[in-house]
N, CA, C and O atoms as a GROMACS GRO file, in nm:
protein
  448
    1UNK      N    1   0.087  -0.116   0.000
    1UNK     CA    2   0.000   0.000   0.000
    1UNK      C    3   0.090   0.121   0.000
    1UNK      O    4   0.196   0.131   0.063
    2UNK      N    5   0.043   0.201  -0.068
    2UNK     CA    6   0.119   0.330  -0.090
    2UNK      C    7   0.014   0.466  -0.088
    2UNK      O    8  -0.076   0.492  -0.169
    3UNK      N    9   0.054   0.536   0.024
    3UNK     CA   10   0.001   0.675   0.018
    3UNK      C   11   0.030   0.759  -0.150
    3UNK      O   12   0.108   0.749  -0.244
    4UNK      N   13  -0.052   0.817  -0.120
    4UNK     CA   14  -0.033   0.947  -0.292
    4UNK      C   15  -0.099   1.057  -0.230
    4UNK      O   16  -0.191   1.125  -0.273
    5UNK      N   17  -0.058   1.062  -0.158
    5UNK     CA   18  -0.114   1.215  -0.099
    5UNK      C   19  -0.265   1.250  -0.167
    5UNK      O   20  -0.313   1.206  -0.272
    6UNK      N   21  -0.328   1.355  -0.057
    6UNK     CA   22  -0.494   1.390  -0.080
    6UNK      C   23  -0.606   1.314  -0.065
    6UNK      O   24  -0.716   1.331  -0.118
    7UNK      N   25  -0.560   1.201   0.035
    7UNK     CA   26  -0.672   1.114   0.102
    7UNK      C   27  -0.678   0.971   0.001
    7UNK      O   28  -0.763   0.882   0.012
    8UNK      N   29  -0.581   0.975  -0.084
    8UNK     CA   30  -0.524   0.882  -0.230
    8UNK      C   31  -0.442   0.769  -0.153
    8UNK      O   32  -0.333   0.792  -0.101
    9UNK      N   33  -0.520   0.614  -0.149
    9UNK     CA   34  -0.444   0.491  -0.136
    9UNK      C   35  -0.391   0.390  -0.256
    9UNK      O   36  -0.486   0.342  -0.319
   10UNK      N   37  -0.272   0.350  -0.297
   10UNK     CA   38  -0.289   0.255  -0.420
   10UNK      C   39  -0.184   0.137  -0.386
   10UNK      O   40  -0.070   0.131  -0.341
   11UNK      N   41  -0.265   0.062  -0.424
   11UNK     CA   42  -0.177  -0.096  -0.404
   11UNK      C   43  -0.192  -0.202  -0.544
   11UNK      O   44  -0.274  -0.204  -0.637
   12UNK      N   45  -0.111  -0.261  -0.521
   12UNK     CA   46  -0.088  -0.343  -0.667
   12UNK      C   47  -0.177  -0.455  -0.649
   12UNK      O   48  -0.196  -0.529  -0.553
   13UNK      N   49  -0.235  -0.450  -0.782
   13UNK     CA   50  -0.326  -0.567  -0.810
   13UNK      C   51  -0.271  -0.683  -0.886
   13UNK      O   52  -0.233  -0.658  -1.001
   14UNK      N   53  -0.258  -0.814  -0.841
   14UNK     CA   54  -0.181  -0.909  -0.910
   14UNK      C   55  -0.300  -0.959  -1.008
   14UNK      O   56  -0.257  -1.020  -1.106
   15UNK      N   57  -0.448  -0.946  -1.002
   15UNK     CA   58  -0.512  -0.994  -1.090
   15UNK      C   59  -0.494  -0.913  -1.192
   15UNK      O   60  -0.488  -0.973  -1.299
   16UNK      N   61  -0.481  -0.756  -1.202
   16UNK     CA   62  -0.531  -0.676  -1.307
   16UNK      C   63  -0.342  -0.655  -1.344
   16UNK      O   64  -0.305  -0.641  -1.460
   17UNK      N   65  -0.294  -0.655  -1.288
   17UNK     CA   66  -0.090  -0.671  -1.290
   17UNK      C   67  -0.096  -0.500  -1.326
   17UNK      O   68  -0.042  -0.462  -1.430
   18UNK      N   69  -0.158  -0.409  -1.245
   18UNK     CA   70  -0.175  -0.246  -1.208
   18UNK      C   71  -0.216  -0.215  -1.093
   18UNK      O   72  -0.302  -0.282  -1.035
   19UNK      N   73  -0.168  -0.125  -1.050
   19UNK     CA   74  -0.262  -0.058  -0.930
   19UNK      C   75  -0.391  -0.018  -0.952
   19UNK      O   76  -0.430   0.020  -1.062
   20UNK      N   77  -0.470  -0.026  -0.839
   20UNK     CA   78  -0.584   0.026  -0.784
   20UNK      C   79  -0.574   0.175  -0.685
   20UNK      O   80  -0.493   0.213  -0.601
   21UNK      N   81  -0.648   0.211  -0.719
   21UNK     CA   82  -0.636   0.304  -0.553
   21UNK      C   83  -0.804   0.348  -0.505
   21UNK      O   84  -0.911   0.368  -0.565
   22UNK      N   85  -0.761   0.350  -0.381
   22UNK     CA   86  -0.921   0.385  -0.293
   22UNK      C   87  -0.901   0.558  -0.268
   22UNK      O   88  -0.797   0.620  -0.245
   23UNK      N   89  -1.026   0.603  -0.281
   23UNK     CA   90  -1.002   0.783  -0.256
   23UNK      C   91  -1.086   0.786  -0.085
   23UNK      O   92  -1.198   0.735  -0.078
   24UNK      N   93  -1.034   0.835   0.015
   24UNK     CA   94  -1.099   0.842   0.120
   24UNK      C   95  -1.185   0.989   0.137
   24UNK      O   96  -1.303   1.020   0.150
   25UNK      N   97  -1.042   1.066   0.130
   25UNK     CA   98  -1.119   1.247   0.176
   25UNK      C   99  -1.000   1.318   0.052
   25UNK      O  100  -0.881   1.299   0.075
   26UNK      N  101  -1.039   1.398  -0.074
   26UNK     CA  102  -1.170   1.420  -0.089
   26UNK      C  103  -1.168   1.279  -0.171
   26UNK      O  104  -1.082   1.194  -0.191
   27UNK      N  105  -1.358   1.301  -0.225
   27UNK     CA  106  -1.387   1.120  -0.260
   27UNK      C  107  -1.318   1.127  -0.445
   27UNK      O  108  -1.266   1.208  -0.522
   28UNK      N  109  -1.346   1.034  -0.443
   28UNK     CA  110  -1.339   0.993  -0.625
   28UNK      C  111  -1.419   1.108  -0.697
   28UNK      O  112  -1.521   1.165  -0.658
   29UNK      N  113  -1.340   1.131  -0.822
   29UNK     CA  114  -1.441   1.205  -0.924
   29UNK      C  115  -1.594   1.193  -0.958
   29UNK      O  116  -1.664   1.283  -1.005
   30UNK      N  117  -1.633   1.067  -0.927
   30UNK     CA  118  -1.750   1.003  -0.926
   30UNK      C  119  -1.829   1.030  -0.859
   30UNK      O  120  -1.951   1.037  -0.878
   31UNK      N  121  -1.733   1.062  -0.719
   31UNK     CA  122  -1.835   1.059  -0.583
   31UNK      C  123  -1.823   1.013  -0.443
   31UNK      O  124  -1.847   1.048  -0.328
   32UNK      N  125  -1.748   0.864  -0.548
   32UNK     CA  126  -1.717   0.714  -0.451
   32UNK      C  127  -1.639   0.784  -0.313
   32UNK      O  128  -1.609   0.902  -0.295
   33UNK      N  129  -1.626   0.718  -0.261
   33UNK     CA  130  -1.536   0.742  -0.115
   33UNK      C  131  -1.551   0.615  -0.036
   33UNK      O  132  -1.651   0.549  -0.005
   34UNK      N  133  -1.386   0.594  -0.008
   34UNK     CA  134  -1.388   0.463   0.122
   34UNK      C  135  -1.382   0.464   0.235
   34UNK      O  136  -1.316   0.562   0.270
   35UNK      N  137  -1.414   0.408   0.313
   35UNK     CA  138  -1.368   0.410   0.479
   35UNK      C  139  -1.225   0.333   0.479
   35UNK      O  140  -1.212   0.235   0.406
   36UNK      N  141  -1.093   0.386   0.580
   36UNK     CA  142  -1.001   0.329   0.581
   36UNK      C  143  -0.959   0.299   0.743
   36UNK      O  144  -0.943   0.399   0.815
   37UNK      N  145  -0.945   0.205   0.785
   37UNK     CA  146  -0.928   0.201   0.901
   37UNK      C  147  -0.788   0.239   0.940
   37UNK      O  148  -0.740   0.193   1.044
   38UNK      N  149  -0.715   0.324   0.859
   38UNK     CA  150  -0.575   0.397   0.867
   38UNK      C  151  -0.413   0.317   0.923
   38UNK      O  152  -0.310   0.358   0.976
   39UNK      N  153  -0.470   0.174   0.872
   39UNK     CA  154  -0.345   0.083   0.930
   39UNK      C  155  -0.268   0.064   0.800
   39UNK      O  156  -0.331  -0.004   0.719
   40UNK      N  157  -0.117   0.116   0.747
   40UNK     CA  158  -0.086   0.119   0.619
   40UNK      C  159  -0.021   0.001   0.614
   40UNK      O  160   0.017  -0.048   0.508
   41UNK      N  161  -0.004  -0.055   0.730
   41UNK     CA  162   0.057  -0.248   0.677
   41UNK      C  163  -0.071  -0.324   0.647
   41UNK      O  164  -0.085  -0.402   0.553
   42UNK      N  165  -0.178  -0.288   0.752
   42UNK     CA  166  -0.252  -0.402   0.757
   42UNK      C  167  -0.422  -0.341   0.707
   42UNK      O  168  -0.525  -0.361   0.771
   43UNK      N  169  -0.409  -0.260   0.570
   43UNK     CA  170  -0.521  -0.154   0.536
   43UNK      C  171  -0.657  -0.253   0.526
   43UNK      O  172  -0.681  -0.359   0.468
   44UNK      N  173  -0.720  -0.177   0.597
   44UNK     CA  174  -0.880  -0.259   0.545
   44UNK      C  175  -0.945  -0.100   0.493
   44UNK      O  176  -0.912   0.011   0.534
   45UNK      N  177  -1.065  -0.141   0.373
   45UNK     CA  178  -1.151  -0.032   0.321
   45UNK      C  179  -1.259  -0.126   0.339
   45UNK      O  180  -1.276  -0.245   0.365
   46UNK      N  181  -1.327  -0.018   0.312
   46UNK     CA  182  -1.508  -0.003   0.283
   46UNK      C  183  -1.554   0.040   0.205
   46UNK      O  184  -1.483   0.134   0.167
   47UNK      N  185  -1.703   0.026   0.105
   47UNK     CA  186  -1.689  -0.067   0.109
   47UNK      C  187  -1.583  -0.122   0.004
   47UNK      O  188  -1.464  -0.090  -0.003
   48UNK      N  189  -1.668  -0.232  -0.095
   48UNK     CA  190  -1.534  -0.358  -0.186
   48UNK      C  191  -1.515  -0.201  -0.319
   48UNK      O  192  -1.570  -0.091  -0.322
   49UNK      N  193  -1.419  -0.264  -0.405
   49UNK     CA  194  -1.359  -0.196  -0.487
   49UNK      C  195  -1.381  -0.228  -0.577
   49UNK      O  196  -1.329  -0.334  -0.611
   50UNK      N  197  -1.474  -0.156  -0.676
   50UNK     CA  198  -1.524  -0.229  -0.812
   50UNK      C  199  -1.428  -0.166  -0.933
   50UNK      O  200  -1.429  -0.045  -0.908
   51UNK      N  201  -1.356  -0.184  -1.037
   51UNK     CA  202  -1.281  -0.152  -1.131
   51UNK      C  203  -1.336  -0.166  -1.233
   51UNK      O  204  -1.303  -0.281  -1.262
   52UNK      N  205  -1.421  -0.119  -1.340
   52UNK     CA  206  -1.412  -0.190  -1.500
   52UNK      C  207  -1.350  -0.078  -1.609
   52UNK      O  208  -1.360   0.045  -1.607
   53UNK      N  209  -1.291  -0.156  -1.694
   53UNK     CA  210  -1.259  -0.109  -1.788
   53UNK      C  211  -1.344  -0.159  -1.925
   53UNK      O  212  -1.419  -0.256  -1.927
   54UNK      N  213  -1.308  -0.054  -2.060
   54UNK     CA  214  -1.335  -0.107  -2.169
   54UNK      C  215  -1.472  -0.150  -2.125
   54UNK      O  216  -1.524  -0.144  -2.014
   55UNK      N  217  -1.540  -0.216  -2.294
   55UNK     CA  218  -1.698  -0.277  -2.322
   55UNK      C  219  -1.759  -0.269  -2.129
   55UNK      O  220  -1.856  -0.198  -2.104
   56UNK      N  221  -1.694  -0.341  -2.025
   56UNK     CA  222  -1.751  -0.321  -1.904
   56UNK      C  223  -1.767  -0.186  -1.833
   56UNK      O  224  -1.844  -0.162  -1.740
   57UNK      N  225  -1.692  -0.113  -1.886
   57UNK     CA  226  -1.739   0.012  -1.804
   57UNK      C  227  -1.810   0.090  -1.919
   57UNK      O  228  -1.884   0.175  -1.871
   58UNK      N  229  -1.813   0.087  -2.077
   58UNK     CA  230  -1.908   0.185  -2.093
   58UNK      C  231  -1.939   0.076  -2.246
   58UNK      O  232  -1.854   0.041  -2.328
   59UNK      N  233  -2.061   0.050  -2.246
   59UNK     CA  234  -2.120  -0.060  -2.380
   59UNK      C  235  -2.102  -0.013  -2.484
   59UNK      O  236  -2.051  -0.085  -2.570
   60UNK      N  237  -2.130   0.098  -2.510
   60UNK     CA  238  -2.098   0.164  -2.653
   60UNK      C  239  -1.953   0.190  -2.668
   60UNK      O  240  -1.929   0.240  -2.778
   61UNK      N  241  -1.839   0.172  -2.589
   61UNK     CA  242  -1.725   0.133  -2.616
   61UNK      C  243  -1.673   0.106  -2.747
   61UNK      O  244  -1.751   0.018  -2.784
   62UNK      N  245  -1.613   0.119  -2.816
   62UNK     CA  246  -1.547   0.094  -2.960
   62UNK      C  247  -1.380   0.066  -2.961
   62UNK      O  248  -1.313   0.147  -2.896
   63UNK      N  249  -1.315  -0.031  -3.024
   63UNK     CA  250  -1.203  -0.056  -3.018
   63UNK      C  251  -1.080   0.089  -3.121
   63UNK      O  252  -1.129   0.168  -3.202
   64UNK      N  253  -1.009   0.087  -3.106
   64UNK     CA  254  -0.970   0.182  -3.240
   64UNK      C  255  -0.962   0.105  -3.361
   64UNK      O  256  -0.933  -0.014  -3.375
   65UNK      N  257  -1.001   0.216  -3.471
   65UNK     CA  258  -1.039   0.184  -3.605
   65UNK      C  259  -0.912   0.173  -3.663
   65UNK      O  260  -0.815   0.243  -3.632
   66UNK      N  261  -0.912   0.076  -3.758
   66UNK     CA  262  -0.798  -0.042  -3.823
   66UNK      C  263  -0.750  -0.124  -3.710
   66UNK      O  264  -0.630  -0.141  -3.729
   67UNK      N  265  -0.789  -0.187  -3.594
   67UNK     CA  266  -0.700  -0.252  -3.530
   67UNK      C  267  -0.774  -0.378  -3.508
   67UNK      O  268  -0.879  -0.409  -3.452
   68UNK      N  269  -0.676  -0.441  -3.576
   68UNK     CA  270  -0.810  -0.594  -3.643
   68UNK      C  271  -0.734  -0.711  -3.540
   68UNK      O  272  -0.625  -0.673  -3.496
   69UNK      N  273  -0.775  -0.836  -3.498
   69UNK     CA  274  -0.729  -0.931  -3.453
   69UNK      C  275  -0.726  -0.923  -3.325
   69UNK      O  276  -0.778  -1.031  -3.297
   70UNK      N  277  -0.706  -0.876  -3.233
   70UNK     CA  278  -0.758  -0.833  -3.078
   70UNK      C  279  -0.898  -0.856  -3.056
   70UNK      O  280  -0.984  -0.834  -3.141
   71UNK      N  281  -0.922  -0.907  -2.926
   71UNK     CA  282  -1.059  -0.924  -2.893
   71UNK      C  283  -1.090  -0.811  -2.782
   71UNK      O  284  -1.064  -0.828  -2.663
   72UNK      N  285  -1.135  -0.723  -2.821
   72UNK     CA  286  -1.116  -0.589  -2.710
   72UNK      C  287  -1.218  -0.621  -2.589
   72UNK      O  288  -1.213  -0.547  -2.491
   73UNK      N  289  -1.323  -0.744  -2.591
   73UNK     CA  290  -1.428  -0.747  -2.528
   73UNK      C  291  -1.360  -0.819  -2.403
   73UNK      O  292  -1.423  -0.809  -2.297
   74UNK      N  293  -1.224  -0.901  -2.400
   74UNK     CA  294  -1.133  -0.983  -2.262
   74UNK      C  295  -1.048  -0.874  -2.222
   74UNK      O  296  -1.037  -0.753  -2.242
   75UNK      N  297  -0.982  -0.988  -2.142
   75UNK     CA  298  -0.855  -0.911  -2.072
   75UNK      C  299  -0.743  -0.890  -2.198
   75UNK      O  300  -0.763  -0.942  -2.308
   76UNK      N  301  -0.647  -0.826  -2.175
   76UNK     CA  302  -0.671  -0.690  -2.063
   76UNK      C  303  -0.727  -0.607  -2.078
   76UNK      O  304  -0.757  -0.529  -1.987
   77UNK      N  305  -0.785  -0.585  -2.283
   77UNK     CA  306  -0.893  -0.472  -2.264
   77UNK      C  307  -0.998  -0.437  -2.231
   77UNK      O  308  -1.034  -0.323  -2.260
   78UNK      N  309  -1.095  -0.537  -2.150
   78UNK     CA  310  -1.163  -0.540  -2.149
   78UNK      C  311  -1.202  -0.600  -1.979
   78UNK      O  312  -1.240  -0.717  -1.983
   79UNK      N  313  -1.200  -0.541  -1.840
   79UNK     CA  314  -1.227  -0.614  -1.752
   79UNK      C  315  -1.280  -0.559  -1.618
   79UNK      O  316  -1.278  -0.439  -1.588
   80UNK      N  317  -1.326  -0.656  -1.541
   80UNK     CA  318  -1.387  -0.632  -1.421
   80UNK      C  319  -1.297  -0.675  -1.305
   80UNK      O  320  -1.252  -0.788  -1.287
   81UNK      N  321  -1.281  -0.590  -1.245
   81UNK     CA  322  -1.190  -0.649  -1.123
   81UNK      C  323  -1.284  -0.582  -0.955
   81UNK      O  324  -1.316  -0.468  -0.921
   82UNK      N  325  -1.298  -0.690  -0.901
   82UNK     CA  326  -1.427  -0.649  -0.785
   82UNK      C  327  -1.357  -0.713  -0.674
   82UNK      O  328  -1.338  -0.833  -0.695
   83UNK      N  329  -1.298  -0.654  -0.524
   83UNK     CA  330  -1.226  -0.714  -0.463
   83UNK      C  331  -1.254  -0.620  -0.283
   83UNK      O  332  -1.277  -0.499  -0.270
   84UNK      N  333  -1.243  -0.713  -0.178
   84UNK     CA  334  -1.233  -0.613  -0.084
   84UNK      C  335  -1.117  -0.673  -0.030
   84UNK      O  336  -1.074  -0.787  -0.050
   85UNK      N  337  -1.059  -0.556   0.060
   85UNK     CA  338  -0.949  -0.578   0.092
   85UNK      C  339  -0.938  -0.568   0.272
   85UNK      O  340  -0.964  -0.452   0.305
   86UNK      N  341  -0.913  -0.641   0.370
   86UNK     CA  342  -0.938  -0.694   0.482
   86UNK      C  343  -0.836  -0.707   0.548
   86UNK      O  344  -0.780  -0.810   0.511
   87UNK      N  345  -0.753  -0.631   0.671
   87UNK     CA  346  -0.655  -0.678   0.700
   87UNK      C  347  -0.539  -0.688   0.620
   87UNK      O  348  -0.448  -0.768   0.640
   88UNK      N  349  -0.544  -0.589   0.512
   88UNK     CA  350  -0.409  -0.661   0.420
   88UNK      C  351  -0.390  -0.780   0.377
   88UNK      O  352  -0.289  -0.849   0.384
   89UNK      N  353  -0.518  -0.808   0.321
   89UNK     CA  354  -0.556  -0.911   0.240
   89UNK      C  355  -0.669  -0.909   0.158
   89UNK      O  356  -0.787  -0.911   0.195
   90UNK      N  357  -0.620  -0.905   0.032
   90UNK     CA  358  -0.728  -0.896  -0.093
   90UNK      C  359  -0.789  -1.046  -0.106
   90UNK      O  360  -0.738  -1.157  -0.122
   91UNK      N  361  -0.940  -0.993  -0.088
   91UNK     CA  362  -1.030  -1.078  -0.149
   91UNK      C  363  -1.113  -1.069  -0.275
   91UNK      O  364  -1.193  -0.977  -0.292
   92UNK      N  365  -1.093  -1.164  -0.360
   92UNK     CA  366  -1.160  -1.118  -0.543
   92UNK      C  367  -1.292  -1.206  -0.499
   92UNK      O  368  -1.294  -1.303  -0.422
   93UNK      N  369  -1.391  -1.151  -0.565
   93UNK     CA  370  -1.516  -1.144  -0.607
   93UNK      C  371  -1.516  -1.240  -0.708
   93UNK      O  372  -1.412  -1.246  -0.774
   94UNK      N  373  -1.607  -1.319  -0.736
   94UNK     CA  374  -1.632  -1.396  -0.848
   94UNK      C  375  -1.663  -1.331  -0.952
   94UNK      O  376  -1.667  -1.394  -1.057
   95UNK      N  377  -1.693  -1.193  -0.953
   95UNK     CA  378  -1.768  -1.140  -1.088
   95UNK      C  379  -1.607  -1.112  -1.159
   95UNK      O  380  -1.603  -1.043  -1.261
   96UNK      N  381  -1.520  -1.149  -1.119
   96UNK     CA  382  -1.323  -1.066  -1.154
   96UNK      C  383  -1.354  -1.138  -1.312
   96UNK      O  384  -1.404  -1.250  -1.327
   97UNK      N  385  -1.326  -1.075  -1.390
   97UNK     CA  386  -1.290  -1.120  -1.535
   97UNK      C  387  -1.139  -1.159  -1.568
   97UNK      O  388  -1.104  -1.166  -1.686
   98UNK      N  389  -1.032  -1.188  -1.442
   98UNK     CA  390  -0.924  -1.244  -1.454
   98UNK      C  391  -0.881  -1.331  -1.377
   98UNK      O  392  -0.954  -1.361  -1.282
   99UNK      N  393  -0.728  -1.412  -1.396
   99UNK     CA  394  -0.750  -1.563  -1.335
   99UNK      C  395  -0.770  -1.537  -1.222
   99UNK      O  396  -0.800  -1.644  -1.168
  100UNK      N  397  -0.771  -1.442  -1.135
  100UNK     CA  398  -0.804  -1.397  -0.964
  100UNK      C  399  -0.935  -1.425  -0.961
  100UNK      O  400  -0.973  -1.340  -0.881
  101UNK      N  401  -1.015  -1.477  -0.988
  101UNK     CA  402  -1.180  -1.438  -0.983
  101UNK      C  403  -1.225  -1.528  -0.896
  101UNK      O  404  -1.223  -1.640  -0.946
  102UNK      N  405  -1.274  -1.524  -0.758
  102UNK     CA  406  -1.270  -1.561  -0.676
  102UNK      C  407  -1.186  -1.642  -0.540
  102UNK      O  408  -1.234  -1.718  -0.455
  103UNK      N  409  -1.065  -1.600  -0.555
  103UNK     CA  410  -0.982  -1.629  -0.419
  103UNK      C  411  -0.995  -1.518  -0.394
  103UNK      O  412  -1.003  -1.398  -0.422
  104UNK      N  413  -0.994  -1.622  -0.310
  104UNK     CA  414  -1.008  -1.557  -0.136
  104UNK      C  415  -0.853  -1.584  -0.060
  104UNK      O  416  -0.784  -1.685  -0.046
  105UNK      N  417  -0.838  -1.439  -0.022
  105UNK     CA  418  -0.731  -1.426   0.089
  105UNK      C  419  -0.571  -1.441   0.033
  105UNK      O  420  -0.485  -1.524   0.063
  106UNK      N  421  -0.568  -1.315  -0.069
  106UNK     CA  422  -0.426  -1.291  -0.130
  106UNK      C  423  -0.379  -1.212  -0.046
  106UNK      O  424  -0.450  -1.115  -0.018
  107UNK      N  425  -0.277  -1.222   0.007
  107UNK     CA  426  -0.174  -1.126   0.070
  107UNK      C  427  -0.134  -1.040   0.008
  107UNK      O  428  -0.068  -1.086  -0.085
  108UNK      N  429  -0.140  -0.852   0.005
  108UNK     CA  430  -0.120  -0.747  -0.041
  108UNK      C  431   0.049  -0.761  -0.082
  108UNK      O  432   0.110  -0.832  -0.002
  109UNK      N  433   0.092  -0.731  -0.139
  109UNK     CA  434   0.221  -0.730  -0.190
  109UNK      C  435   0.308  -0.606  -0.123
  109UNK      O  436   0.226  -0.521  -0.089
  110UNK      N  437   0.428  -0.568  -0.093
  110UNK     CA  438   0.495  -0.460  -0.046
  110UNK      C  439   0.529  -0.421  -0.228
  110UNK      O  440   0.587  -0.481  -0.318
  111UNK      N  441   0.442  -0.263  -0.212
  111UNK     CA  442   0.415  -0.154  -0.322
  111UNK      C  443   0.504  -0.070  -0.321
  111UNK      O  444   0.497  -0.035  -0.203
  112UNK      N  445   0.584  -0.009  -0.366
  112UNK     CA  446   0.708   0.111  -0.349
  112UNK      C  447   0.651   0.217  -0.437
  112UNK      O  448   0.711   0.323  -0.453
   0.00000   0.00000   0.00000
């Protein structure tokens, strides 16, 4: 877990192989906002952390034009990553569109 200053948490995701980050104070552009119980070894949020990219985050999505042979609708362009994180330990959601999609109880990685 790594501070980014402005209420900004981000830790590496081994399903999505990128960071995530949770916005506490001020919230996400969106709105979103997490609860953090302020332990930076052992971070728990509130609530889970939903990610999509590509076709999942917006349907009318379009791949770029001439770029033939890619399936833009999978990974990596295309995915859901849904996870809460507990004690410094990520738990994936079954809805994950990558091989993480449902374990339970990954140990957070040391993030630099």
């Amino acid at each position: 877990m790594k501070y980014h200053g402005e209420g900004r948490y981000a830790f590496w995701c081994p399903g999505c192989g990128h960071d995530h980050v949770y916005y506490t104070v001020p919230p996400h552009p969106n709105g979103s906002a997490w609860q953090f119980n302020g332990d930076i070894n052992n971070p728990t949020f509130t609530p889970s952390l939903l990610n999509r990219s590509g076709v999942h985050a917006d349907p009318n999505w379009k791949p770029p034009e001439n770029d033939f042979g890619k399936d833009y609708s999978k990974p990596p362009y295309s995915m859901i990553c849904h996870l809460f994180v507990v004690n410094g330990v990520i738990n994936y959601c079954g809805d994950c569109t990558h091989e993480y999609s449902g374990r339970q109880n990954v140990p957070m990685k040391e993030y630099g």
